[in-house]
Backbone as numpy.savetxt, mean C-alpha at the origin, in Angstrom:
# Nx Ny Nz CAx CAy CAz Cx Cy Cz
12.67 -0.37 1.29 12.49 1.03 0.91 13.53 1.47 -0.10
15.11 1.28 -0.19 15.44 1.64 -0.96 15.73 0.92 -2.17
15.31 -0.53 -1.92 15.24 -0.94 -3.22 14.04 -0.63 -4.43
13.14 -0.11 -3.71 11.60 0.73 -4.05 12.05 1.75 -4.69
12.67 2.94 -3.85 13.41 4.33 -4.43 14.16 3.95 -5.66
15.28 2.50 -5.66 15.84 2.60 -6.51 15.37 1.52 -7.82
14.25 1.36 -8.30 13.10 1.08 -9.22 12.84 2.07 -9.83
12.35 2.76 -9.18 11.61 4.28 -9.74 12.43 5.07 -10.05
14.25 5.21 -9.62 14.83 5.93 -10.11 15.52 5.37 -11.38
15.69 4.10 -11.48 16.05 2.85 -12.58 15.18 3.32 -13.93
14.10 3.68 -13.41 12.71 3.87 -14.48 12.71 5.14 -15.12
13.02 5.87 -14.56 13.15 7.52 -14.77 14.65 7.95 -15.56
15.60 6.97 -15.30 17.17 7.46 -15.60 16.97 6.28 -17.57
16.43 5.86 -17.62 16.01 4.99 -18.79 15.10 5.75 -19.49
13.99 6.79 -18.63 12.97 7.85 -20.34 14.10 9.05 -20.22
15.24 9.23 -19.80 15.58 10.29 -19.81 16.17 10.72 -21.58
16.30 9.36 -22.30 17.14 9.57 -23.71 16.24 9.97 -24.29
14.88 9.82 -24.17 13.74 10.00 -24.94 13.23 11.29 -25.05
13.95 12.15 -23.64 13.18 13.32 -23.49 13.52 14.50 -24.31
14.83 14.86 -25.26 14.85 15.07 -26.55 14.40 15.29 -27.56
14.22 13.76 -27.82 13.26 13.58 -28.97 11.73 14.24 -28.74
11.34 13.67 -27.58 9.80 13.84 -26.90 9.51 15.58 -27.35
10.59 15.97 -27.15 10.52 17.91 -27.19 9.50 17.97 -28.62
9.57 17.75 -29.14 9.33 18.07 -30.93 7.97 17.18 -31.26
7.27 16.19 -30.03 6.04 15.47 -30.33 5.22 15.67 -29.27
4.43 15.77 -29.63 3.11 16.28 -28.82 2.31 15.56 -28.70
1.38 14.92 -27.60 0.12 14.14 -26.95 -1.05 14.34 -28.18
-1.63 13.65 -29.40 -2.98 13.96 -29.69 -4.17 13.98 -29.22
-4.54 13.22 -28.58 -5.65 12.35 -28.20 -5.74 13.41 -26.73
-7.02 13.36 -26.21 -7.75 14.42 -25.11 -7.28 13.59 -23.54
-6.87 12.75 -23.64 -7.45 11.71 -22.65 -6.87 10.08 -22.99
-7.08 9.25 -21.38 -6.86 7.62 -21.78 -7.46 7.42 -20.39
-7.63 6.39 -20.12 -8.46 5.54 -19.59 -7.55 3.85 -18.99
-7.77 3.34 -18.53 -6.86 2.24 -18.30 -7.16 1.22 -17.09
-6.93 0.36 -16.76 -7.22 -0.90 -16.41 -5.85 -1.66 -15.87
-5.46 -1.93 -14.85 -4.26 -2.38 -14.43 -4.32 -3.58 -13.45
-3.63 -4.46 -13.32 -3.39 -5.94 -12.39 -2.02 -5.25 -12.25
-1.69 -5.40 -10.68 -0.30 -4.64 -10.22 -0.03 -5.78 -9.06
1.46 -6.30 -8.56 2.11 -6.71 -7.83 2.69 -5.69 -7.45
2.17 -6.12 -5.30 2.94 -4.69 -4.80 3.95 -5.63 -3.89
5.44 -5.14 -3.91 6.23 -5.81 -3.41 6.68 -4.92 -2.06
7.20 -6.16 -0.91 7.80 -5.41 0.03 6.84 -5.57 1.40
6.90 -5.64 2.39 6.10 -5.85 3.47 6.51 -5.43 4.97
5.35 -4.80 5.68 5.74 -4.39 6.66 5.10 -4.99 7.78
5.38 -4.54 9.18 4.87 -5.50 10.43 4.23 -4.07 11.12
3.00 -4.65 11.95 2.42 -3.98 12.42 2.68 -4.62 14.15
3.36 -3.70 14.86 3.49 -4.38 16.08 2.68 -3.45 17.70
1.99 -4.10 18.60 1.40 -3.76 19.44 2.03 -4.19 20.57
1.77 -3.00 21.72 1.90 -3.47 22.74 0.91 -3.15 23.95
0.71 -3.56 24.85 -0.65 -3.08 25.91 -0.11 -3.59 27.74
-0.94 -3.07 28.32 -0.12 -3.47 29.53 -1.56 -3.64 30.38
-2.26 -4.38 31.36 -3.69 -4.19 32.29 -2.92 -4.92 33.74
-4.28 -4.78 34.27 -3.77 -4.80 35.87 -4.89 -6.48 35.77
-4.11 -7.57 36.61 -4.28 -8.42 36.66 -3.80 -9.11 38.15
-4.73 -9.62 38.87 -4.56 -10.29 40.03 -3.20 -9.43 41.36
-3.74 -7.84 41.11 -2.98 -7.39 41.90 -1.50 -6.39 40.99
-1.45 -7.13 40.15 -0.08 -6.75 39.19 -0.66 -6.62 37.73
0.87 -6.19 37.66 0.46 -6.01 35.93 0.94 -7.07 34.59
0.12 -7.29 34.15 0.39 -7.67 32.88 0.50 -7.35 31.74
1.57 -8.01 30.82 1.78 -7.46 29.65 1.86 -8.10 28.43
1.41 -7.61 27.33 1.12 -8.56 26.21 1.64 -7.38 24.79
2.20 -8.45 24.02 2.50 -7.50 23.00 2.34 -8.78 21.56
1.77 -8.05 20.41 1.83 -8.64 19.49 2.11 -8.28 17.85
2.37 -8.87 17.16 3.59 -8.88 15.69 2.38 -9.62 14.59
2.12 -8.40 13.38 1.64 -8.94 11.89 2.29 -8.49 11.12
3.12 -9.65 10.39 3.16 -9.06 9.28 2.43 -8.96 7.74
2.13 -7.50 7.37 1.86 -7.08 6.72 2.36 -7.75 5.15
1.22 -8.78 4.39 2.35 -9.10 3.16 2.05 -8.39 2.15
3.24 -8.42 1.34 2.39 -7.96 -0.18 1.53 -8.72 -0.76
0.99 -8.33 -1.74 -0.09 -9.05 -2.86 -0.32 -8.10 -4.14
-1.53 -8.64 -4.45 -1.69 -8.32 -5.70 -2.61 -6.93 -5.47
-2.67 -5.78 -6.53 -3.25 -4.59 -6.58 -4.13 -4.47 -8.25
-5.60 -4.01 -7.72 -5.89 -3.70 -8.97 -6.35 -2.31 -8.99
-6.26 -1.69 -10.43 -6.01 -0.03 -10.29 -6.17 0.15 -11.45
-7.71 1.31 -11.44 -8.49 1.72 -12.28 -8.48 3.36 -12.77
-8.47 3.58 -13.41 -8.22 5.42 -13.70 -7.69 5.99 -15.27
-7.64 7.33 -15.16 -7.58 7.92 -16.72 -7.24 9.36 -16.02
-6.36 10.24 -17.53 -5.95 11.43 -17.50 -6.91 12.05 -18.27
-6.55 13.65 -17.94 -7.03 14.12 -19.14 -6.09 15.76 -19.55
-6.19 16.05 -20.94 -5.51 17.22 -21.00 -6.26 18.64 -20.27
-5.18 19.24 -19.63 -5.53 20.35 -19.04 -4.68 21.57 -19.57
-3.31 21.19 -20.15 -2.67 22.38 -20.69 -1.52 21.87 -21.45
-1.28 22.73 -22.54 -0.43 22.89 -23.92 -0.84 21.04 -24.28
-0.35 20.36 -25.21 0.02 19.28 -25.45 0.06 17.80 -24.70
0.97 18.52 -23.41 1.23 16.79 -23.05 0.95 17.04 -21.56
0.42 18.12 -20.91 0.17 17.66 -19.36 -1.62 17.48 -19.16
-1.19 16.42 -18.40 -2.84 15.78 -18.11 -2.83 15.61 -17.04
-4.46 16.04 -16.31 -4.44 15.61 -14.67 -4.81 14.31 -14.74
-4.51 13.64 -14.07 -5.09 12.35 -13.50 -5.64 11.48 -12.43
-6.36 10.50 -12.20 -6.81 9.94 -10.85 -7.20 8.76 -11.29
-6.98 8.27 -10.14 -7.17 6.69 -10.23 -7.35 6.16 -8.40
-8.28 4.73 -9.27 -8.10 3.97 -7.36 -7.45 2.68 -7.67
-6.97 2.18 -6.44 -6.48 1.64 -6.08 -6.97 0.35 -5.21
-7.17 -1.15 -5.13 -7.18 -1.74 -3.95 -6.45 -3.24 -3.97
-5.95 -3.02 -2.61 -4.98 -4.08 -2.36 -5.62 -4.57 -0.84
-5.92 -6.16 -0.83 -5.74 -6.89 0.34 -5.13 -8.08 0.72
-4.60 -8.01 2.17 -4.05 -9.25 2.53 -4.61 -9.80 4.09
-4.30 -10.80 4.13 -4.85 -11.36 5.81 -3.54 -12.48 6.09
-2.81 -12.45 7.27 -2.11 -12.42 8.12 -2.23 -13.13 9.72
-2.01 -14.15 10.02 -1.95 -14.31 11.40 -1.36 -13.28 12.31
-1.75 -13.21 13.27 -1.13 -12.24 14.48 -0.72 -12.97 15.64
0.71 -13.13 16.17 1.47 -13.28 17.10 1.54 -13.16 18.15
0.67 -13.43 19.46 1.17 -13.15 20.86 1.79 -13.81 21.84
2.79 -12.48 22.32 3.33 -12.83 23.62 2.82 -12.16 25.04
3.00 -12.55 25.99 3.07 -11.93 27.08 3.75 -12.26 28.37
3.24 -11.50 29.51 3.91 -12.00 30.85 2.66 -11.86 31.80
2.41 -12.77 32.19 1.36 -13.25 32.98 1.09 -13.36 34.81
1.04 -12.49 35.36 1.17 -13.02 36.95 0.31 -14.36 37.51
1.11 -14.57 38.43 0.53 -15.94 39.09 -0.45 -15.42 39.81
-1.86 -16.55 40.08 -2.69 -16.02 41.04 -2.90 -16.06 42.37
-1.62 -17.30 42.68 -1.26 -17.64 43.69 0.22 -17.43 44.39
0.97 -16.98 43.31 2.25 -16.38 43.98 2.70 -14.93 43.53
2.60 -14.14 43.98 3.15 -12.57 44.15 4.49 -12.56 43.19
4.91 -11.42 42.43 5.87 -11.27 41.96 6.40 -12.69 40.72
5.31 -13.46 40.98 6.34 -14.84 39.55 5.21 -14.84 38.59
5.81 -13.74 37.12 5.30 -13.87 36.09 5.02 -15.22 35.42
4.52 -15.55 34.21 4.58 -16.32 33.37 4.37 -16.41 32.38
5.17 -17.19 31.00 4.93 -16.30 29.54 4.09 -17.24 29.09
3.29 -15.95 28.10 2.63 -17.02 27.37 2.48 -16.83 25.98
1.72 -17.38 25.17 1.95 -17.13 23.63 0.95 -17.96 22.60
0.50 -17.44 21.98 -0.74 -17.69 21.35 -0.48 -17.01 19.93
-2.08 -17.57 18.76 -1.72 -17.10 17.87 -3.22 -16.76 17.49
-4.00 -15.82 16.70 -4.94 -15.24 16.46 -4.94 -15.34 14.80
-5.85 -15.87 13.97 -5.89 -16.11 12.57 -6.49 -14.98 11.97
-5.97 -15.20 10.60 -6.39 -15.00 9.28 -6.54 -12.54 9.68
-6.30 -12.42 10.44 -6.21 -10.68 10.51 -5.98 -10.26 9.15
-7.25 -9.22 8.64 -7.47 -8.77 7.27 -6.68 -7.24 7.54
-6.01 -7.10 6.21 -5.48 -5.71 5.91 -5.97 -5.60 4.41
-6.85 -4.35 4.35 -6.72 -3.70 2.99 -6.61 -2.25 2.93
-6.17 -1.77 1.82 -5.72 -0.48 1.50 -6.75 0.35 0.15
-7.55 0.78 0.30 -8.17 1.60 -0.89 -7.42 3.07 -0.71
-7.40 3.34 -2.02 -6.57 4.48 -2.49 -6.72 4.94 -3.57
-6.95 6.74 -3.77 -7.18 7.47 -4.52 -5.58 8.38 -4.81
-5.45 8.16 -6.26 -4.11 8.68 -6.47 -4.33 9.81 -7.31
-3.86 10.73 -6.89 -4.48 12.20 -7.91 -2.64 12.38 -8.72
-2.64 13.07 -9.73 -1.42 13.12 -10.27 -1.70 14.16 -11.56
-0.38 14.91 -11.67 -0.33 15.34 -12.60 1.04 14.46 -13.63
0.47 14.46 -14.98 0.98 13.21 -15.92 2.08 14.06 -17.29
2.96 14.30 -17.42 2.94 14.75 -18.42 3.49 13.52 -19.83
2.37 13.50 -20.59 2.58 12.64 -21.75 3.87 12.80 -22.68
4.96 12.04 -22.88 5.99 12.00 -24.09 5.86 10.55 -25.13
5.41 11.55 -26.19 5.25 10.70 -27.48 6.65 10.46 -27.30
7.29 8.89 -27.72 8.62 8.62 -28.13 8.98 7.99 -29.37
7.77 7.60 -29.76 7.62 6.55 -31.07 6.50 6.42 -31.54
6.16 6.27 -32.63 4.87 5.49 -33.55 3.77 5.03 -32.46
2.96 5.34 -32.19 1.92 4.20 -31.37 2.63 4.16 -29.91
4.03 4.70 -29.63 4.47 4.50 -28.35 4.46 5.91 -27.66
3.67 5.72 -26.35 4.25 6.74 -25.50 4.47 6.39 -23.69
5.24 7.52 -23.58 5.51 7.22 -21.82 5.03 8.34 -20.96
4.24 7.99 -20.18 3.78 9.20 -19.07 4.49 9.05 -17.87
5.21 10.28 -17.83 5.56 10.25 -15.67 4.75 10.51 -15.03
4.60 10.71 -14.35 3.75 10.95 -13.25 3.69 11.01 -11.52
2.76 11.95 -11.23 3.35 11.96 -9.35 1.91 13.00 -9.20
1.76 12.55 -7.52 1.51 13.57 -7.08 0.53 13.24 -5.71
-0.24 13.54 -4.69 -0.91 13.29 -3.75 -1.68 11.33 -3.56
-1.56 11.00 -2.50 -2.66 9.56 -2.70 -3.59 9.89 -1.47
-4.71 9.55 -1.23 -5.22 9.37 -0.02 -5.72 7.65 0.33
-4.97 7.62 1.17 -5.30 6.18 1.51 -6.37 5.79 2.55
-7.16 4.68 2.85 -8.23 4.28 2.84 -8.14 3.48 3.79
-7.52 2.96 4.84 -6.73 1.95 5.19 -7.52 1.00 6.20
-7.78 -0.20 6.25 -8.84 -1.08 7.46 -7.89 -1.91 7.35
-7.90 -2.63 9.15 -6.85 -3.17 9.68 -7.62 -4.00 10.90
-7.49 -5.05 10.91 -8.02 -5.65 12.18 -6.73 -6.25 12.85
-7.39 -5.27 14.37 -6.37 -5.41 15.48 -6.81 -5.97 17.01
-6.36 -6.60 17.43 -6.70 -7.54 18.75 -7.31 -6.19 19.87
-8.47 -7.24 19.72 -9.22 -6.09 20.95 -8.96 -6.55 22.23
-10.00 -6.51 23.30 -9.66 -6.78 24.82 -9.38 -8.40 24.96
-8.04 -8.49 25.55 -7.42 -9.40 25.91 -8.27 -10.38 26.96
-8.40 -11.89 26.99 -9.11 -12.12 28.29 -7.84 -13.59 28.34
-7.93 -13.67 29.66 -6.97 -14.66 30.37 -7.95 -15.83 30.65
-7.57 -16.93 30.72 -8.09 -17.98 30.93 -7.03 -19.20 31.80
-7.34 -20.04 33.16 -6.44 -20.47 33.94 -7.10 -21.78 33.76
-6.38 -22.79 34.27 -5.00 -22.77 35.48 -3.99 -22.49 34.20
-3.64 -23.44 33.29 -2.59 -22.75 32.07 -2.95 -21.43 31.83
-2.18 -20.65 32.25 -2.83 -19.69 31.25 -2.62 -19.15 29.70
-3.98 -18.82 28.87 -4.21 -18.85 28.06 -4.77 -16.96 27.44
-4.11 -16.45 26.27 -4.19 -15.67 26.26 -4.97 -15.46 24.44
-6.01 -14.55 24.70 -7.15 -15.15 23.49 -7.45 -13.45 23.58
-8.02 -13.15 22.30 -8.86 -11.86 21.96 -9.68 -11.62 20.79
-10.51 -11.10 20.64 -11.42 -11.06 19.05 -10.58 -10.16 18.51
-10.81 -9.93 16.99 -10.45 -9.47 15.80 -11.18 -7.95 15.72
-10.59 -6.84 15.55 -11.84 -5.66 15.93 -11.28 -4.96 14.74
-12.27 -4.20 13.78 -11.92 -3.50 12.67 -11.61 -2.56 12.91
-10.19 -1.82 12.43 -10.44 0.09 12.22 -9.84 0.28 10.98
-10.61 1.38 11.02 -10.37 2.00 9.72 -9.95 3.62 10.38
-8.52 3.53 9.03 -7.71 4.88 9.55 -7.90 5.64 7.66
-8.02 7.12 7.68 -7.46 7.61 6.48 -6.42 8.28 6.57
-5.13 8.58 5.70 -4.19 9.13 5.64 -4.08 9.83 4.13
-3.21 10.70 4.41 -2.60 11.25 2.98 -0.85 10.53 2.64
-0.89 10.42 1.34 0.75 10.27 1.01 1.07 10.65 -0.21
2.02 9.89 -1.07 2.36 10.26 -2.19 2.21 9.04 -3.02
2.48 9.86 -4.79 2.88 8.12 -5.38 3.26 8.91 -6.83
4.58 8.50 -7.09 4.92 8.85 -8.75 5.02 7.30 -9.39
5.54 7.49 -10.91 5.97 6.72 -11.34 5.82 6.70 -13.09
5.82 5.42 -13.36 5.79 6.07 -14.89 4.79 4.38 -15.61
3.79 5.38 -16.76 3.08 4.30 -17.36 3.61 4.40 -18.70
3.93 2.90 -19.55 4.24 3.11 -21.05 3.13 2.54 -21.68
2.74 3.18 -22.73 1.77 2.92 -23.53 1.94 2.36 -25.19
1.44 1.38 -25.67 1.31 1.29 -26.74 0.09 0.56 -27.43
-0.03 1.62 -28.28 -1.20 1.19 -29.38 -1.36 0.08 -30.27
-2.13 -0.95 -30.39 -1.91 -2.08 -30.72 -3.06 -1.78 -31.84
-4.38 -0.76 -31.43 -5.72 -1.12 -32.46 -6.32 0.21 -32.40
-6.64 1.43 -33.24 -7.07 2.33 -33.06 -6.58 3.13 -32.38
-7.66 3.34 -31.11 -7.72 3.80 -29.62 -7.15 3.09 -28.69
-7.59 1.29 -28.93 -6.75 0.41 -28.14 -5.43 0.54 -27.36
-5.07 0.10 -26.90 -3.77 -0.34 -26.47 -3.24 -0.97 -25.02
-2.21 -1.38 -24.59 -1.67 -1.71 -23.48 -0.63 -1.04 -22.98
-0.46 -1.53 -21.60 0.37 -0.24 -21.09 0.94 -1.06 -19.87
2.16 -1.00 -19.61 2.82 -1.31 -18.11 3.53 -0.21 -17.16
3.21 -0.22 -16.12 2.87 0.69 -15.24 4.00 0.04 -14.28
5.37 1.25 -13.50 5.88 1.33 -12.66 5.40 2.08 -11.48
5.04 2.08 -10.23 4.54 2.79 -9.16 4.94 2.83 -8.29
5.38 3.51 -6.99 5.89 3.57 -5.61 4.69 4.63 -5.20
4.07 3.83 -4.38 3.12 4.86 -3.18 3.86 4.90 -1.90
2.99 5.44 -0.93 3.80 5.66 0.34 2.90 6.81 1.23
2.59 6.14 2.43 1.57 6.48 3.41 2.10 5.92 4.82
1.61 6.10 5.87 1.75 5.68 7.38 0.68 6.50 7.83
-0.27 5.24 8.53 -1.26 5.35 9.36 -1.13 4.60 11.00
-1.15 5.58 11.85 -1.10 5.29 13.08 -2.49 4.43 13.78
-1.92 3.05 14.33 -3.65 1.85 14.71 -3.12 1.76 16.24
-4.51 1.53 16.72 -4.89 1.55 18.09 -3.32 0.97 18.75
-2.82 1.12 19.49 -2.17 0.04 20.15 -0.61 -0.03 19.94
-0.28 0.63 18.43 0.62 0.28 18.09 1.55 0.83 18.64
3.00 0.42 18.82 4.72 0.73 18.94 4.81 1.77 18.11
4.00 1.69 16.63 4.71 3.16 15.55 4.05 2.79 14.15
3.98 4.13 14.09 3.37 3.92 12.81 3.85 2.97 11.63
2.16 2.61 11.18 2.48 1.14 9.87 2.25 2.09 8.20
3.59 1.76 7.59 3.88 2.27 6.41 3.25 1.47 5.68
1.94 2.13 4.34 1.65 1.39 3.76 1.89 1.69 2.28
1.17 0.94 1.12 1.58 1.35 -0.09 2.93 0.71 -0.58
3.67 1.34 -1.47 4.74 0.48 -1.61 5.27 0.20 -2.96
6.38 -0.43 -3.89 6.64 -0.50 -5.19 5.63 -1.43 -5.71
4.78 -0.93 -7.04 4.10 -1.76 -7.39 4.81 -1.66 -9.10
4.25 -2.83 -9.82 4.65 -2.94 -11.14 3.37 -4.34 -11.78
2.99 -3.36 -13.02 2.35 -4.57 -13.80 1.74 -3.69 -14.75
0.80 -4.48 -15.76 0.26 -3.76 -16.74 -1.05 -4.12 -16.26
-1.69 -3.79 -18.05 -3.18 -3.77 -18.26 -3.42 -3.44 -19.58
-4.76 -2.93 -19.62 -5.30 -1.68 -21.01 -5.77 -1.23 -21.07
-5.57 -0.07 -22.31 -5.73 1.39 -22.14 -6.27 1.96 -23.11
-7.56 2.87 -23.05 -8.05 3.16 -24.24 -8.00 4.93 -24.33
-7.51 5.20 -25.60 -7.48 6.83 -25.51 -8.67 7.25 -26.20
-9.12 8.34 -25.99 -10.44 9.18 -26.58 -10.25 10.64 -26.74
């Protein structure tokens, strides 16, 4: 997390020389459009715990995914809404990964009272993806010839499906602890600033690399605490203005 915060503030303390100059140049163009391949770095664990009544007693099982990063692709365009250089904007977003999931537990005997037993298993390939709508207001600074830099921030709604271990079933004399894969889907609200640079290579053309930090937490069946999603992303693409 704060090496995330401190990206985006790295990014922002670097257009600050520009913003000067920027005073005296103004956005032409109505609008841009854009196309992005993004690496989102940083990863979180989604951890569960559950407790059922078993042969008189209770049992307990708890289990650990972690959440990895990957790759993000992210589609969207501004447009002018007032004086020169502020443009609203929106864009989506989607990122997936899949993950083994981890279990432990404590198991009662069926034949002796009071003597647990651990056990531990592993459940494959658990899918996580994230779709996301990023609304933002952009304000455009011409800094150069063919070059400009947009900041940007403002609301995301995230989209979020997560498969999480459904009903547990025991299996003896070892015992063996097994469950299917069950989908949910949670929506949340969060945030996301950051900053896109643009340059014109052909006309309208151009390319652009894109700094981003989103940031959401959606609460899943089962869990210890809410799973933070979203996260520092960085990469380019291209961008066409109209």
């Amino acid at each position: 997390m704060k090496k995330m915060k401190a990206g985006i503030l790295a990014l922002c303390v670097c257009a600050v020389p520009h913003v000067a100059g920027a005073q005296t140049m103004q956005f032409t163009d109505k609008g841009y459009v854009g196309v992005s391949g993004l690496a989102q770095t940083g990863s979180h664990d989604n951890n569960t715990s559950t407790e059922f009544d078993l042969y008189g007693e209770k049992a307990t099982t708890a289990s650990t995914q972690r959440i990895k990063s990957g790759g993000v692709f992210d589609i969207g365009g501004a447009y002018r809404v007032w004086g020169k250089n502020l443009l609203a904007g929106v864009s989506f977003s989607h990122a997936g990964t899949g993950s083994d999931v981890s279990v432990t537990g404590s198991i009662p005997d069926p034949g002796v009272f009071g003597k647990a037993r651990n056990v531990s298993s592993t459940v494959a390939d658990a899918r996580h993806t994230e779709n996301v709508i990023h609304l933002a207001a952009v304000w455009m600074m011409p800094v150069a010839e063919k070059l400009d830099l947009a900041l940007f921030g403002g609301p995301s709604i995230f989209m979020v499906s997560q498969d999480t271990i459904g009903t547990l079933t025991v299996t003896e004399p070892v015992p063996t602890v097994t469950g299917p894969l069950v989908r949910t889907k949670k929506t949340t609200a969060g945030i996301n600033l950051g900053v896109d640079v643009q340059y014109l290579v052909w006309h309208k053309v151009g390319v652009g690399g894109m700094a981003r930090y989103t940031w959401g937490s959606v609460s899943l069946p089962g869990a210890t605490e809410k799973l933070t999603v979203g996260g520092f992303q960085i990469g380019g693409g291209v961008r066409y203005r109209f």
